[in-house]
C-alpha positions, 0 to 999 in steps of 0.5 A: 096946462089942462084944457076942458072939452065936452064929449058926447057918448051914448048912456051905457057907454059912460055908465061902463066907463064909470065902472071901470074907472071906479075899479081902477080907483079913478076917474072917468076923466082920468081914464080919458085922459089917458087913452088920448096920450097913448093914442097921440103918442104912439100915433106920432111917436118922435123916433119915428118923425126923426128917422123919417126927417133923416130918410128924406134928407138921404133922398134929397142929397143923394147923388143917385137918381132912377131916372127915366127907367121905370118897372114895367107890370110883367117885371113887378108882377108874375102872374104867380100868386103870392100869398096862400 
């Protein structure tokens, strides 16, 4: 089921998306349409929600522990940089 909505965008942004829209022989609508299922798919894509359902299970029933060892700054960082 489709939903309306209302959005607000400044003249000659919708003047060019009716452009592009008529040289893609759509709709403005259509072209909207389409930008939210790319954004909210590659946003939350379900492989991803899987695998990380999966890490945090291996975490939780993992037997092994850190402990109360933590890095200390000199061990984690060595002064040198890293990036040129």
């Amino acid at each position: 089921m489709t939903k309306n909505i209302t959005l607000a965008v400044d003249a000659e942004v919708l003047q060019r998306a009716r452009v592009v829209a008529a040289i893609r022989r759509t709709s403005v609508s259509e072209l909207v349409r389409g930008f939210l299922k790319g954004l909210t798919e590659a946003e939350v894509p379900v492989e991803k929600d899987e695998a990380r359902e999966a890490l945090l299970k291996l975490i939780d029933e993992s037997p092994y522990r850190m402990g109360d060892w933590r890095p200390s700054r000199s061990d984690t960082y060595s002064g040198d940089p890293r990036f040129d």
